[in-house]
PDB file as gemmi writes it, atoms N, CA and C in Angstrom:
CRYST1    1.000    1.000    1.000  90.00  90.00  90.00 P 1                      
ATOM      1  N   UNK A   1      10.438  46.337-109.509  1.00  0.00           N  
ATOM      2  CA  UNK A   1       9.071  45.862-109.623  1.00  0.00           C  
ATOM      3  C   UNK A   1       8.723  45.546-111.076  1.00  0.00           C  
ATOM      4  N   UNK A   2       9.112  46.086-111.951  1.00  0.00           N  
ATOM      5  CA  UNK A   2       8.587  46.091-113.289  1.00  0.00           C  
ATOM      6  C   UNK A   2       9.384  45.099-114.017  1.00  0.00           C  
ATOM      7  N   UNK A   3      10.873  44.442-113.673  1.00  0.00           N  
ATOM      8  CA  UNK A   3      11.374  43.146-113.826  1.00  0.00           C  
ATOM      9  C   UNK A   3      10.917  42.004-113.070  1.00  0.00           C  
ATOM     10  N   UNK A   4      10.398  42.091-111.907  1.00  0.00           N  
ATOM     11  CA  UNK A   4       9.416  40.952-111.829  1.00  0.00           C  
ATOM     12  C   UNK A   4       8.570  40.993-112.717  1.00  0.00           C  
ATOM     13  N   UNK A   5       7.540  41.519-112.932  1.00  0.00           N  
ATOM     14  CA  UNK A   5       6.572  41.497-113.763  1.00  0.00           C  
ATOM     15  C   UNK A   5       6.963  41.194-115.201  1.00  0.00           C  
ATOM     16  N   UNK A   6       7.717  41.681-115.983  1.00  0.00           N  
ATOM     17  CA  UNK A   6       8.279  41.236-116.549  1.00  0.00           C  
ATOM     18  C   UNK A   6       8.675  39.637-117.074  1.00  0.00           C  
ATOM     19  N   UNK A   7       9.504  39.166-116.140  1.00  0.00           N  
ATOM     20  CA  UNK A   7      10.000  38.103-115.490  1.00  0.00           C  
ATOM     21  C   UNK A   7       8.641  36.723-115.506  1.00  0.00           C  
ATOM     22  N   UNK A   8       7.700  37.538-114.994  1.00  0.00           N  
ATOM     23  CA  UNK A   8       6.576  36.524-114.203  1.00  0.00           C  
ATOM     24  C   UNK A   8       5.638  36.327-115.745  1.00  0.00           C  
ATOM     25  N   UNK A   9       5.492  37.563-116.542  1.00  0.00           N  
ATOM     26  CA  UNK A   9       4.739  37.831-117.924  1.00  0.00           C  
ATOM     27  C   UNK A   9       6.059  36.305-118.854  1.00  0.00           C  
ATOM     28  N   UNK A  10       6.964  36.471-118.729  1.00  0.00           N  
ATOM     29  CA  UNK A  10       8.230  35.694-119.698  1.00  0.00           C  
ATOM     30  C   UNK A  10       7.396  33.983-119.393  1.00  0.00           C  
ATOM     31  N   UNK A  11       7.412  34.126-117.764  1.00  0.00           N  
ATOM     32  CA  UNK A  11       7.418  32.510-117.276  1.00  0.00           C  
ATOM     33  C   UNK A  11       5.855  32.080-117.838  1.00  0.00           C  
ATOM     34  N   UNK A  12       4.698  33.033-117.417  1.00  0.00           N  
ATOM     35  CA  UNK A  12       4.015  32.294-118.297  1.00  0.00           C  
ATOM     36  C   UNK A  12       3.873  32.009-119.396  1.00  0.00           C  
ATOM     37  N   UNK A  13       4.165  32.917-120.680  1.00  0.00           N  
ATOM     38  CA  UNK A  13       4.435  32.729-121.966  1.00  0.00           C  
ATOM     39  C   UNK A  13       5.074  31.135-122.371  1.00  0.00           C  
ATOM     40  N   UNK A  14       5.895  31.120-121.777  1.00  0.00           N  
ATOM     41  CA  UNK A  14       7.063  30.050-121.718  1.00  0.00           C  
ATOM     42  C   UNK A  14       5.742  28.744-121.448  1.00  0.00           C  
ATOM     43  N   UNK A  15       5.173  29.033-120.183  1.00  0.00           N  
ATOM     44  CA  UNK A  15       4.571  27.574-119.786  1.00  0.00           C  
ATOM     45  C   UNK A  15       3.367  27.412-120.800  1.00  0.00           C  
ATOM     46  N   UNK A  16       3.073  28.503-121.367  1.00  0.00           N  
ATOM     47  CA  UNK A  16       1.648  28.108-122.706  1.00  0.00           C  
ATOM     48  C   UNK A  16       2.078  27.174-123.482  1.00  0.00           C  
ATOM     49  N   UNK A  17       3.510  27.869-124.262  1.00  0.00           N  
ATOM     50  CA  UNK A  17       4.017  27.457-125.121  1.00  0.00           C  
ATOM     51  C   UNK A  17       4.707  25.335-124.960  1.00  0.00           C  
ATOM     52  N   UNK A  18       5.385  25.692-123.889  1.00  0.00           N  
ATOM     53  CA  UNK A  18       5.532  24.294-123.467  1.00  0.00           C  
ATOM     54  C   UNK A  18       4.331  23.536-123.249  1.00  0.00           C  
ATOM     55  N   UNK A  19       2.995  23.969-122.787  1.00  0.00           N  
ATOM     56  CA  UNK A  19       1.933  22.960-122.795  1.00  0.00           C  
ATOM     57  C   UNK A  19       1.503  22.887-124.376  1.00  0.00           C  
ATOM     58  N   UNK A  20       1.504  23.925-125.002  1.00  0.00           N  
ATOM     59  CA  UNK A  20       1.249  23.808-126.836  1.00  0.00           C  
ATOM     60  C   UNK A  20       1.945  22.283-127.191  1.00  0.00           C  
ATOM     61  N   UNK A  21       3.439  22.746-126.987  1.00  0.00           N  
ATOM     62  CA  UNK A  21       4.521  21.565-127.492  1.00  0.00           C  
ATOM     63  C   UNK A  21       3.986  20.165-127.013  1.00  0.00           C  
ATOM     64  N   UNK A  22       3.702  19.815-125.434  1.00  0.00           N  
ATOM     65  CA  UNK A  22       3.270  18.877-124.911  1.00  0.00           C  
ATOM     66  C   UNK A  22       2.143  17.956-125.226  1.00  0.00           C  
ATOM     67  N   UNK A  23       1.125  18.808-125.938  1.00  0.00           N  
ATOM     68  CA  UNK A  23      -0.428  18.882-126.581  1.00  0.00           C  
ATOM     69  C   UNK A  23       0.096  18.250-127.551  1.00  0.00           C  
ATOM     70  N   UNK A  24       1.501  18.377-128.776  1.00  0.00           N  
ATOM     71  CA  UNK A  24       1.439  18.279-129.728  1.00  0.00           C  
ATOM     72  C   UNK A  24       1.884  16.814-129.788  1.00  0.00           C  
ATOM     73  N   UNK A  25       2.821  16.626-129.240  1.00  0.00           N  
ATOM     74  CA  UNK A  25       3.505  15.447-128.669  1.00  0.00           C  
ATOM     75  C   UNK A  25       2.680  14.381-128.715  1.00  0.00           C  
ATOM     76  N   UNK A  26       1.500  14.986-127.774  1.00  0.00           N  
ATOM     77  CA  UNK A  26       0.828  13.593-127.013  1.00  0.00           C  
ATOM     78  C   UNK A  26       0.287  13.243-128.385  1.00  0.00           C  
ATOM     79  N   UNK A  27      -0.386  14.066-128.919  1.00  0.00           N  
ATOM     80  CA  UNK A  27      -1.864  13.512-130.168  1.00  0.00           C  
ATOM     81  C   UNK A  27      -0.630  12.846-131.512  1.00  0.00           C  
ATOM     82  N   UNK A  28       0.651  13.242-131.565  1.00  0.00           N  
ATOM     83  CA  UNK A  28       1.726  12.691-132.458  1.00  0.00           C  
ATOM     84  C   UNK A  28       1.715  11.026-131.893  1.00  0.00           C  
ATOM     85  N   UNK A  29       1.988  10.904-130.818  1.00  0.00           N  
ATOM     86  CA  UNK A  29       2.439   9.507-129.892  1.00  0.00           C  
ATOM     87  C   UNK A  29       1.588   8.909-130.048  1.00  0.00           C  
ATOM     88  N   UNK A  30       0.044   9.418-130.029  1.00  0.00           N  
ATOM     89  CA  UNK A  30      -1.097   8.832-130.108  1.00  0.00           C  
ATOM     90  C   UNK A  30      -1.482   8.203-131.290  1.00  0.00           C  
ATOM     91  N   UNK A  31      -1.121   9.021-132.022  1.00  0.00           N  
ATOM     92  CA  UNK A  31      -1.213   8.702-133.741  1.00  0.00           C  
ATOM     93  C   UNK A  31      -0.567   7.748-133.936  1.00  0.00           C  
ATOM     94  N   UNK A  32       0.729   7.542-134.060  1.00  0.00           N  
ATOM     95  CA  UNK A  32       1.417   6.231-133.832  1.00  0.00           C  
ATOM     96  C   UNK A  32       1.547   5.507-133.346  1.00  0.00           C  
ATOM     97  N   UNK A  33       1.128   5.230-131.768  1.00  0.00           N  
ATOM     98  CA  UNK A  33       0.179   4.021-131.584  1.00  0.00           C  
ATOM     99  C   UNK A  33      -0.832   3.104-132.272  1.00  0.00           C  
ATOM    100  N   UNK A  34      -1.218   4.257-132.692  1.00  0.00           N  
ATOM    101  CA  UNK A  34      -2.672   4.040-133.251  1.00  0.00           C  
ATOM    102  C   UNK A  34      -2.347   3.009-134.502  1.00  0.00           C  
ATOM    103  N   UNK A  35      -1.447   3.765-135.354  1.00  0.00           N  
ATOM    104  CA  UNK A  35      -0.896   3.128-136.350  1.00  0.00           C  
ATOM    105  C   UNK A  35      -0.336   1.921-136.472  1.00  0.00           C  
ATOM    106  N   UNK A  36       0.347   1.876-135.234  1.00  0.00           N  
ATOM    107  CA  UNK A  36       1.122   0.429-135.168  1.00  0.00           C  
ATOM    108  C   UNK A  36       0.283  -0.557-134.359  1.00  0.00           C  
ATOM    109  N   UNK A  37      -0.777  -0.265-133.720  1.00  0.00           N  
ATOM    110  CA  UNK A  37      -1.816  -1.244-133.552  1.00  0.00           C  
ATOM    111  C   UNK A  37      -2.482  -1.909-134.515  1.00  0.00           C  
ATOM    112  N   UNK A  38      -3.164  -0.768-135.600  1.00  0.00           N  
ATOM    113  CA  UNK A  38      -3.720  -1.193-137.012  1.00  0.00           C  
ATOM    114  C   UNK A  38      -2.544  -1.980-137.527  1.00  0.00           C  
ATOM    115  N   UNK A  39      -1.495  -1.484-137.975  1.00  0.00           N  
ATOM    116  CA  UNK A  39      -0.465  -2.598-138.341  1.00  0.00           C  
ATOM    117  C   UNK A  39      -0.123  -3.919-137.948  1.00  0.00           C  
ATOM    118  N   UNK A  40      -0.451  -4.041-136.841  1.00  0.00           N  
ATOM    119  CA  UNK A  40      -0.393  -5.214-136.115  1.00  0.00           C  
ATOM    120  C   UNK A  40      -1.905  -6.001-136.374  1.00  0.00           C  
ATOM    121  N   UNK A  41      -2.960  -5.441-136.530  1.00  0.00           N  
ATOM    122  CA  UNK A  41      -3.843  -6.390-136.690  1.00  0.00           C  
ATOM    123  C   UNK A  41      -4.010  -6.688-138.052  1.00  0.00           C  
ATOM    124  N   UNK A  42      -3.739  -5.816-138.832  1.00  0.00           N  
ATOM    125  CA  UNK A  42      -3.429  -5.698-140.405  1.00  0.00           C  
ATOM    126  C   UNK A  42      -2.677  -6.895-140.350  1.00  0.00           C  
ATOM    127  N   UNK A  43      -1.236  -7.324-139.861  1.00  0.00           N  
ATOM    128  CA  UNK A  43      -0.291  -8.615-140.503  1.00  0.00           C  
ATOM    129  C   UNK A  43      -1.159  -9.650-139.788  1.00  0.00           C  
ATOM    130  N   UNK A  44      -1.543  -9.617-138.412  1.00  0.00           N  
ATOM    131  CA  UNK A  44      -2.436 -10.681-137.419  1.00  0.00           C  
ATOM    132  C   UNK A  44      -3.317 -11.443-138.773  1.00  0.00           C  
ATOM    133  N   UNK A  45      -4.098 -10.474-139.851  1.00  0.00           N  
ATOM    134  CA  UNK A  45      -5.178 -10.986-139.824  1.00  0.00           C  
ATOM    135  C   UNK A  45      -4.698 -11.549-141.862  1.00  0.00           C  
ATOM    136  N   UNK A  46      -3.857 -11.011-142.348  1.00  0.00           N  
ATOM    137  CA  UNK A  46      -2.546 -11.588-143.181  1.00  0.00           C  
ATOM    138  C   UNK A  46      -2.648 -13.106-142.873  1.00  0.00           C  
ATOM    139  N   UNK A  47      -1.788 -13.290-141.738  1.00  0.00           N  
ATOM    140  CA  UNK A  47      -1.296 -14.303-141.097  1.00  0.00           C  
ATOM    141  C   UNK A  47      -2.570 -15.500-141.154  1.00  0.00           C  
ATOM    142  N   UNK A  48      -4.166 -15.243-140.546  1.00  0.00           N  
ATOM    143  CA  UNK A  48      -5.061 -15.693-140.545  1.00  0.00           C  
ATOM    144  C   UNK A  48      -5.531 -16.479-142.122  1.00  0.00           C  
ATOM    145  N   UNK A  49      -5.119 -15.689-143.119  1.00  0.00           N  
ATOM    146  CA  UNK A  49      -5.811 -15.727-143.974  1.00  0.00           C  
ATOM    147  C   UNK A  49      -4.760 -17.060-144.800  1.00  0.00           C  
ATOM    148  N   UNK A  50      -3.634 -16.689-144.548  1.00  0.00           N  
ATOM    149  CA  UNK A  50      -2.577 -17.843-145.120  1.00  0.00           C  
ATOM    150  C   UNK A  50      -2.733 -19.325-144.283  1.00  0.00           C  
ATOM    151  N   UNK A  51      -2.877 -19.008-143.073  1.00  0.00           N  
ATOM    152  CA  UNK A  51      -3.362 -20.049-142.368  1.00  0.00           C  
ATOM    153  C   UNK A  51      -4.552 -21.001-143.118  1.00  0.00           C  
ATOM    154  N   UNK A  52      -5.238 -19.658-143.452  1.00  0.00           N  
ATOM    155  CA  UNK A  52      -6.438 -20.736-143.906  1.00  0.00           C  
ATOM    156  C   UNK A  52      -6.250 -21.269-145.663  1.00  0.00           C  
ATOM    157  N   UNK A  53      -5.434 -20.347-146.333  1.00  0.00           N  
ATOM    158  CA  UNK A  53      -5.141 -21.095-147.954  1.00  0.00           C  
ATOM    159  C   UNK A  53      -4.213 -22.105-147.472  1.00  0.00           C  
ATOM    160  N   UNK A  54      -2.953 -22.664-146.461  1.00  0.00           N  
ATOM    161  CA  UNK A  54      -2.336 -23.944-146.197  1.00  0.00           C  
ATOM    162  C   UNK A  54      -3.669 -24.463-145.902  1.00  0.00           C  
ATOM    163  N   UNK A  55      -4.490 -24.487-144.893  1.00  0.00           N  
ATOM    164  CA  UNK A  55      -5.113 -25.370-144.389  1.00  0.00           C  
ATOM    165  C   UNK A  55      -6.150 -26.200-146.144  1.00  0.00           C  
ATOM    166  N   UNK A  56      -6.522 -25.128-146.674  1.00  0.00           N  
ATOM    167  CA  UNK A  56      -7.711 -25.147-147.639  1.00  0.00           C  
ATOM    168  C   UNK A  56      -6.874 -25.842-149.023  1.00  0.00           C  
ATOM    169  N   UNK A  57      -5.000 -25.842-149.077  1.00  0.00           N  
ATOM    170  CA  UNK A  57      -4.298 -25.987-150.032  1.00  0.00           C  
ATOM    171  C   UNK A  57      -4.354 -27.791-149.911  1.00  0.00           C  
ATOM    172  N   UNK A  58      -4.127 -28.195-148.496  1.00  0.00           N  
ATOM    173  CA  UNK A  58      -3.585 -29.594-148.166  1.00  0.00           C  
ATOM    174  C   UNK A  58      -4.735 -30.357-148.149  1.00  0.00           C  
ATOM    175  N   UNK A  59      -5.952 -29.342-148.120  1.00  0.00           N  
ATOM    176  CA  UNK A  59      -7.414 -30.756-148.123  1.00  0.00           C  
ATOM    177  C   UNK A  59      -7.716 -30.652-149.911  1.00  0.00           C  
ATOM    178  N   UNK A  60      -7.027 -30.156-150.601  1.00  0.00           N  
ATOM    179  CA  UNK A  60      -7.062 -29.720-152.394  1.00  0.00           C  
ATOM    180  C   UNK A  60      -8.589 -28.999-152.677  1.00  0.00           C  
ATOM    181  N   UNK A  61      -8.938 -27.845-151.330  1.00  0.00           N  
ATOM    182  CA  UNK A  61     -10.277 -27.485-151.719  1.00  0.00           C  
ATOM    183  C   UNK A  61      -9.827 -25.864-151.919  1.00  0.00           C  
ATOM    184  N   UNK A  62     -11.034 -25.160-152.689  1.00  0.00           N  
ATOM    185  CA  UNK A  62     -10.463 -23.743-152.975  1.00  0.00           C  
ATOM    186  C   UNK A  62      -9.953 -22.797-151.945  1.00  0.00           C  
ATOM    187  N   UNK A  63      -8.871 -21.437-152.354  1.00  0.00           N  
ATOM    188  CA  UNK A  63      -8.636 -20.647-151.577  1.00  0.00           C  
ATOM    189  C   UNK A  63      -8.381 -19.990-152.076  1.00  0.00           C  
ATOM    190  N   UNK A  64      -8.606 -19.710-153.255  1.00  0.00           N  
ATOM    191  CA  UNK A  64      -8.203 -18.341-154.091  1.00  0.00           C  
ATOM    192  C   UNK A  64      -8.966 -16.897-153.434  1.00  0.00           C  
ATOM    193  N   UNK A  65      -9.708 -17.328-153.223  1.00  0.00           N  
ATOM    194  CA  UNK A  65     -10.806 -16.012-152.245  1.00  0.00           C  
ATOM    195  C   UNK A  65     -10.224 -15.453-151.484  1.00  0.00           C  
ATOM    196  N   UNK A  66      -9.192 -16.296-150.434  1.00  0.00           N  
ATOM    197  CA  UNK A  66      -8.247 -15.621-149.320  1.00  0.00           C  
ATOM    198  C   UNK A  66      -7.368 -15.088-150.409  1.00  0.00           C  
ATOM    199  N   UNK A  67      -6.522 -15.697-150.981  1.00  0.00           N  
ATOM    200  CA  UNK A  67      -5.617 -14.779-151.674  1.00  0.00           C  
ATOM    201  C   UNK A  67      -5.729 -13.373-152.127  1.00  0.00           C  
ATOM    202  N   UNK A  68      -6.985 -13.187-152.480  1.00  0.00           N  
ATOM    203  CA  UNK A  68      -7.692 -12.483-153.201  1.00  0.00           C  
ATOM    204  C   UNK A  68      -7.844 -11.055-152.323  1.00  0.00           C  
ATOM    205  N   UNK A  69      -8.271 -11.880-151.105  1.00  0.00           N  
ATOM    206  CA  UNK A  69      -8.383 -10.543-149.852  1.00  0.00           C  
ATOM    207  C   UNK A  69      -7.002 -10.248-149.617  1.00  0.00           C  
ATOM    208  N   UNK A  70      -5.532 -11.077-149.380  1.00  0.00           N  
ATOM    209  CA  UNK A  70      -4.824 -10.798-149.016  1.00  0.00           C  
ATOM    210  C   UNK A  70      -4.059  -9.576-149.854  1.00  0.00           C  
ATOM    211  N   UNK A  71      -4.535 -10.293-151.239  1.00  0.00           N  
ATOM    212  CA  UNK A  71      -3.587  -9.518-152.111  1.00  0.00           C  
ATOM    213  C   UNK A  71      -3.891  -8.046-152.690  1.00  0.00           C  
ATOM    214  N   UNK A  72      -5.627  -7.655-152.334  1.00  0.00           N  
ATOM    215  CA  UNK A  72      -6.225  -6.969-152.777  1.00  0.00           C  
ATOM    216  C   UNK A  72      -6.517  -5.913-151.956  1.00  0.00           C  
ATOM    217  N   UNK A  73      -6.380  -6.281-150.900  1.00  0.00           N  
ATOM    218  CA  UNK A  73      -7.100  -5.659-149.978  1.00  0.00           C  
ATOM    219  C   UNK A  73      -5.849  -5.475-148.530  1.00  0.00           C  
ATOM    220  N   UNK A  74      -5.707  -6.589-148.255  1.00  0.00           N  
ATOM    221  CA  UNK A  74      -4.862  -6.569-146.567  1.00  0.00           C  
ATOM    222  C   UNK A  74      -3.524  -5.293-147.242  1.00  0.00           C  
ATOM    223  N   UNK A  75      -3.086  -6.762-147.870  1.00  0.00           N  
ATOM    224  CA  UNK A  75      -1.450  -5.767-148.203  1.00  0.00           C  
ATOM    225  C   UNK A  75      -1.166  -4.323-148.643  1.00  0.00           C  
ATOM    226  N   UNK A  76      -2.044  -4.128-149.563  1.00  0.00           N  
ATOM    227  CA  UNK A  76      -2.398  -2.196-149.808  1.00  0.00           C  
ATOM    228  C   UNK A  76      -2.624  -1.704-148.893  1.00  0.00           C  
ATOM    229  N   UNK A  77      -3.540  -1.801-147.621  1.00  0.00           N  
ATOM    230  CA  UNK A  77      -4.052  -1.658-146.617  1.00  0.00           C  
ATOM    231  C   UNK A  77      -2.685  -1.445-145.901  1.00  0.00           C  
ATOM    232  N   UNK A  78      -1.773  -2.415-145.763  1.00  0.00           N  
ATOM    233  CA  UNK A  78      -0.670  -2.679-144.975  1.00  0.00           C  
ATOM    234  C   UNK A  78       0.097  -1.440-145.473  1.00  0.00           C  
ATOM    235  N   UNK A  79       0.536  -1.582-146.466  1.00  0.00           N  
ATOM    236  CA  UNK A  79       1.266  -0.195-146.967  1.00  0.00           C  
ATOM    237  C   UNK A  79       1.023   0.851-147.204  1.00  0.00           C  
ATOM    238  N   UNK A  80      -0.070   1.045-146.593  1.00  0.00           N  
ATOM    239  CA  UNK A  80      -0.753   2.919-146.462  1.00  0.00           C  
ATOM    240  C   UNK A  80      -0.404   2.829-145.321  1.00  0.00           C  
ATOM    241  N   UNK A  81      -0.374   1.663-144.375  1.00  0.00           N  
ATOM    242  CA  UNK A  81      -0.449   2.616-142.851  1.00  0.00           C  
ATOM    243  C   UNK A  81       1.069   2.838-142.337  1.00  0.00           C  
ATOM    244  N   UNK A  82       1.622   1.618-143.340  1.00  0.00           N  
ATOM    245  CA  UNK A  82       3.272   1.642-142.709  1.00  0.00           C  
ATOM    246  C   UNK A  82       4.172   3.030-143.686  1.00  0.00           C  
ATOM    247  N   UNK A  83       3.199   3.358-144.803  1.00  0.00           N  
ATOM    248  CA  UNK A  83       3.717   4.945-145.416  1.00  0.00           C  
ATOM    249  C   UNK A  83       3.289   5.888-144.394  1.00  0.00           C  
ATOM    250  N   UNK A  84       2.039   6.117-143.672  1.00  0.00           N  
ATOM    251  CA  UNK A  84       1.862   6.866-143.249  1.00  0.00           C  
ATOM    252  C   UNK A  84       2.509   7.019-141.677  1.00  0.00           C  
ATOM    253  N   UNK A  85       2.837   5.773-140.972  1.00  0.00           N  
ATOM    254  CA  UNK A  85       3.500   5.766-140.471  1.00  0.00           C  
ATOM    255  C   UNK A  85       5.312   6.525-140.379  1.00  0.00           C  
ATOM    256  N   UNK A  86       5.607   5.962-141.270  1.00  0.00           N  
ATOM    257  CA  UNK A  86       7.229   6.468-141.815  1.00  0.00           C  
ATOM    258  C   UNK A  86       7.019   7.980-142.263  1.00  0.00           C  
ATOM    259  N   UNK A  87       5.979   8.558-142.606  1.00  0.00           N  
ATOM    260  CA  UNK A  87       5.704   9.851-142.585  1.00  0.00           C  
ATOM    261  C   UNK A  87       5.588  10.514-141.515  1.00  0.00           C  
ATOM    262  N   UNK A  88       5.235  10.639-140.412  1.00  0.00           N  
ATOM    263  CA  UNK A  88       5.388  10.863-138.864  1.00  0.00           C  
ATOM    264  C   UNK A  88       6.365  10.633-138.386  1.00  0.00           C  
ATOM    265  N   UNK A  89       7.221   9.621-138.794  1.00  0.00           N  
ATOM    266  CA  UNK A  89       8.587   9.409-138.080  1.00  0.00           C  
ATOM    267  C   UNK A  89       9.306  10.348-138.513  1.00  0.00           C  
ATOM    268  N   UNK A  90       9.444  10.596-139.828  1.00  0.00           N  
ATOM    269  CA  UNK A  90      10.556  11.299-140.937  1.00  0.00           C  
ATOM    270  C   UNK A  90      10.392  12.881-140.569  1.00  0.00           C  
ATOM    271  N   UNK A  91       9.134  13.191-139.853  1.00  0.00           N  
ATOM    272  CA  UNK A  91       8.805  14.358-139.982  1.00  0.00           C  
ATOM    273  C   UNK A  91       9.317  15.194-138.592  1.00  0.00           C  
ATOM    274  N   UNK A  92       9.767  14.542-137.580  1.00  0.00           N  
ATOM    275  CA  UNK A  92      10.218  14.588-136.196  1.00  0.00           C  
ATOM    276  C   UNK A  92      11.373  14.593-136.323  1.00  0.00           C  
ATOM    277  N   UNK A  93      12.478  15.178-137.163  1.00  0.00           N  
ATOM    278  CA  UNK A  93      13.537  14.855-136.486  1.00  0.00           C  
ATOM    279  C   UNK A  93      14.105  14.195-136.065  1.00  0.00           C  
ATOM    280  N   UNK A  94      14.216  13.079-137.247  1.00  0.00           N  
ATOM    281  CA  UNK A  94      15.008  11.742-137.369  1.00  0.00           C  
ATOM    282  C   UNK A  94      16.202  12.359-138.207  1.00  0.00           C  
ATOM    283  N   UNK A  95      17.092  11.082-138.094  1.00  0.00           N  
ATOM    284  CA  UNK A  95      19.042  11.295-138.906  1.00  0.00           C  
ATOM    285  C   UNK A  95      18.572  10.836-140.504  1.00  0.00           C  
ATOM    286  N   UNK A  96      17.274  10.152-140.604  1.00  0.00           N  
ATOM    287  CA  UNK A  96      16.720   9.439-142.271  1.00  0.00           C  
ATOM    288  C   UNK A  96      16.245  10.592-142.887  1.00  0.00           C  
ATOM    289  N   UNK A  97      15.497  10.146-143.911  1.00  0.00           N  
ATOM    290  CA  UNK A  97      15.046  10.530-144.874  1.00  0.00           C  
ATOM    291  C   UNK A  97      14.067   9.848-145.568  1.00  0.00           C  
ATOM    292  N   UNK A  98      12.336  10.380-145.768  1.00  0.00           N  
ATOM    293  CA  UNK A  98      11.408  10.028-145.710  1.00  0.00           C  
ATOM    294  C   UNK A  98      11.668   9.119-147.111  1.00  0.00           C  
ATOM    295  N   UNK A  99      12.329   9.333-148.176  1.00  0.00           N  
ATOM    296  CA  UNK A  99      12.574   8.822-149.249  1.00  0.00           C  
ATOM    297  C   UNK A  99      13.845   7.609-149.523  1.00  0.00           C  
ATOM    298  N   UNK A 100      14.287   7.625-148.372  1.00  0.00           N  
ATOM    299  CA  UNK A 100      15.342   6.611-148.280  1.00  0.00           C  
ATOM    300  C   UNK A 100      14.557   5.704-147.473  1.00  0.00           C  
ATOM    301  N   UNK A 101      13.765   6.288-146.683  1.00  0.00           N  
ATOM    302  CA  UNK A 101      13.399   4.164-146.201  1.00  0.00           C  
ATOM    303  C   UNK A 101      12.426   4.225-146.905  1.00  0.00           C  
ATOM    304  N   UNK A 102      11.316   4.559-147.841  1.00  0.00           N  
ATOM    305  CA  UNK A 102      10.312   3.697-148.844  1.00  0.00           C  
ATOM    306  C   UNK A 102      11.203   3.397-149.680  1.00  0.00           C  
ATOM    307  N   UNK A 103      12.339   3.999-150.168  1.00  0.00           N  
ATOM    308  CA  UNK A 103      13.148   3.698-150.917  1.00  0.00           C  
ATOM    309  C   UNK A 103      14.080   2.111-150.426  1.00  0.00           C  
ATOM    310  N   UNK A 104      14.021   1.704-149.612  1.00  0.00           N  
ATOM    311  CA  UNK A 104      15.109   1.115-148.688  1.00  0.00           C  
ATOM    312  C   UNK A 104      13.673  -0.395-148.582  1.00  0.00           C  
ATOM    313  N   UNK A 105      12.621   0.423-148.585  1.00  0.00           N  
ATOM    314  CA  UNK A 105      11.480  -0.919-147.461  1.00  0.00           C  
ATOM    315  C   UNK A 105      10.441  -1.107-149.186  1.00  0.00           C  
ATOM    316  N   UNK A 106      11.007  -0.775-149.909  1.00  0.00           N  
ATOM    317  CA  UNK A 106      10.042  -0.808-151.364  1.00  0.00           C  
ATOM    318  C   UNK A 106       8.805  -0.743-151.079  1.00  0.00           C  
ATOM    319  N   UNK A 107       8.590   0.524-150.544  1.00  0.00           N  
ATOM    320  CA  UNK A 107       7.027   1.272-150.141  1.00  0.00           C  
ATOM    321  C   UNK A 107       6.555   1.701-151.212  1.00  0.00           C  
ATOM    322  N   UNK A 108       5.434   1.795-151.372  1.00  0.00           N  
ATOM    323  CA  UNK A 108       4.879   2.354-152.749  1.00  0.00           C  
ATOM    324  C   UNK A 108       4.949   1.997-154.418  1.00  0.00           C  
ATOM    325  N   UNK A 109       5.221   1.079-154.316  1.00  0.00           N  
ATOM    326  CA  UNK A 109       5.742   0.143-155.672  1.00  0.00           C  
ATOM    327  C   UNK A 109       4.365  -0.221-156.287  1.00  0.00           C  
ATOM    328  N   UNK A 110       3.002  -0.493-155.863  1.00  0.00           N  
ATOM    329  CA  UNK A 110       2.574  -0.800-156.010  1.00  0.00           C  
ATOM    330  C   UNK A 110       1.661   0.366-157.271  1.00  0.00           C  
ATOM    331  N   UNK A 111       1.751   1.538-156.391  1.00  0.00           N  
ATOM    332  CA  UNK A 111       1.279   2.708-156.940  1.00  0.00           C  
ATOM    333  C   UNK A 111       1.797   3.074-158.815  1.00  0.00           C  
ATOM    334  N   UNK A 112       3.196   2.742-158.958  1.00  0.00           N  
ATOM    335  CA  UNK A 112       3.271   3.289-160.182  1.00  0.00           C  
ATOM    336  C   UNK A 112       3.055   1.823-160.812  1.00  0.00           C  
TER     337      UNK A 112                                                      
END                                                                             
């Protein structure tokens, strides 16, 4: 009797702990979604902005303003989320190394 109990005390322990792990998982997965959505509208809107310095380059009217956002604003923007990204990856139990791909993807260059 007292190894069932035992036994039955082990199995729930076990299932807390596995819903802990599961909990942790999800809001991790979530996060990086999250991230690579922003990333995606981050280059989407990149993309927009070059669109419009060709368009604004070939009629010979200004576009330094887009540049200005792109260069000032989008792309820094871009490389916080794709650092913070590669920080979540690196941190899971990957074969890399958080310093070999900024090292590898020239992340953070901007900073020093």
């Amino acid at each position: 009797m007292e190894i069932e109990i035992a036994i039955g005390i082990s199995a729930f322990f076990l299932g807390i702990y596995q819903l802990v792990l599961q909990r942790r998982e999800i809001r991790r997965n979530g996060k990086i979604n999250s991230l690579v959505h922003i990333s995606t509208l981050i280059k989407d809107k990149i993309e927009f902005h070059s669109n419009i310095i060709e368009s604004q380059k070939s009629l010979n009217k200004p576009w330094t303003g887009h540049a200005k956002v792109i260069n000032e604003n989008l792309r820094p923007l871009l490389t916080k989320v794709n650092q913070e990204l590669l920080q979540i990856a690196t941190e899971y139990e990957c074969n890399f190394k958080h310093a070999d791909l900024k090292g590898a993807l020239k992340l953070g260059e901007e900073d020093q």
